[in-house]
C-alpha positions in Angstrom: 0.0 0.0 0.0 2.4 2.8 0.7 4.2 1.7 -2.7 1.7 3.9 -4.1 1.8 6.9 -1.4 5.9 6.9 -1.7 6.1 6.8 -5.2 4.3 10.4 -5.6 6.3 13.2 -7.6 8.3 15.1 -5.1 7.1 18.5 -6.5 3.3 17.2 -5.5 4.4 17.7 -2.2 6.3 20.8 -1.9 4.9 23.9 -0.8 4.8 27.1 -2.6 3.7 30.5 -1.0 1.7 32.5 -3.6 0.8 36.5 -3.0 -2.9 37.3 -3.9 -5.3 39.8 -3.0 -9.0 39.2 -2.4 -10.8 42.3 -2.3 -8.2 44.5 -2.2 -6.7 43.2 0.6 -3.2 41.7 0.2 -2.5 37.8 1.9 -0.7 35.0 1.2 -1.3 31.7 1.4 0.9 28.2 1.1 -0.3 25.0 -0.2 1.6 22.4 -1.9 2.0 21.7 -5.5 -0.7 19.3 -5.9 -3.7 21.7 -4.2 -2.4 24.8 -6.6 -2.7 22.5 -9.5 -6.3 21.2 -8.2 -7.3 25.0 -8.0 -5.9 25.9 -11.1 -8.1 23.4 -12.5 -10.8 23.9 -11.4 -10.9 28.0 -11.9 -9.9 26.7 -15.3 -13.2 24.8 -15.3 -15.2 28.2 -14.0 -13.7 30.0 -17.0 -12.0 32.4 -13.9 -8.5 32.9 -13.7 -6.8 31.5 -10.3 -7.2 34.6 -8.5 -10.8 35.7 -9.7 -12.3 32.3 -8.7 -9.9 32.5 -5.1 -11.7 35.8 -4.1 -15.4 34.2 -5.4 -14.8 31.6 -3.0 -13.5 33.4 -0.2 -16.6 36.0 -0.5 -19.4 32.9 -0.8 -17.5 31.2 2.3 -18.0 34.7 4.2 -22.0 35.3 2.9 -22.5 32.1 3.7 -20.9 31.4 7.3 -20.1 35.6 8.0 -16.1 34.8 8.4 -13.5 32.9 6.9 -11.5 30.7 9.3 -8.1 29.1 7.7 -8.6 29.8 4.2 -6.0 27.7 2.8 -7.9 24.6 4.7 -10.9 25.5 3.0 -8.7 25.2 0.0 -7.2 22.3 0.9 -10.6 20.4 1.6 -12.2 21.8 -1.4 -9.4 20.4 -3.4 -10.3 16.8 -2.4 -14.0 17.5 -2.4 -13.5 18.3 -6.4 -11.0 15.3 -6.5 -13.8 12.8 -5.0 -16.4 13.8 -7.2 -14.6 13.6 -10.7 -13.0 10.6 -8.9 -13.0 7.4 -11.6 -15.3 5.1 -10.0 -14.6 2.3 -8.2 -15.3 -0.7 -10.4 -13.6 1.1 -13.4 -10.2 1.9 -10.8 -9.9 -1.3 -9.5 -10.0 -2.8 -13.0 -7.5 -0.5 -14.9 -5.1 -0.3 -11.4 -5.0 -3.4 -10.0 -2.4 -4.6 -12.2 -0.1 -2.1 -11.5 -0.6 -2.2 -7.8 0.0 -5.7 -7.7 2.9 -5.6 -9.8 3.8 -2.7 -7.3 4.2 -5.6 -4.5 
């Protein structure tokens, strides 16, 4: 099992600090490679550039709960939210991974 964990691309893992400002205000927040690349994706998939769809979220999150507590959580957790639900089903996975998992062992 952690064959597949350990064998990740390094750069998924490292953290990068980015500069933004959402609503004028200037922040920055650090995630690793792998969330920025989830987020660029999905802004990609809103038609919004990284920061634009950043500032949407940051303003629904304060309509809807009236503060934003540890943004780059949110992030973080919206990042595998997307990832679950464009996630290849189960039946599909196990039949196009299997074989490389259990040549993996």
């Amino acid at each position: 099992m952690c064959h597949l964990f350990a064998h990740q691309p390094q750069r998924d893992y490292e953290s990068q600090t980015r500069s933004l400002r959402i609503d004028g205000h200037c922040t920055s927040i650090r995630l690793e490679m792998a969330f920025w690349d989830t987020l660029e994706e999905i802004a990609a998939r809103e038609s919004m550039s990284l920061g634009k769809f950043l500032t949407t979220l940051y303003n629904e999150v304060l309509d809807h709960h009236g503060e934003v507590n540890n943004f780059a959580s949110l992030l973080r957790c919206s990042c595998l939210i997307d990832r679950s639900r464009n996630a290849t089903p189960a039946r599909d996975f196990k039949e196009t991974v299997a074989p490389i998992l259990d040549a993996a062992e």
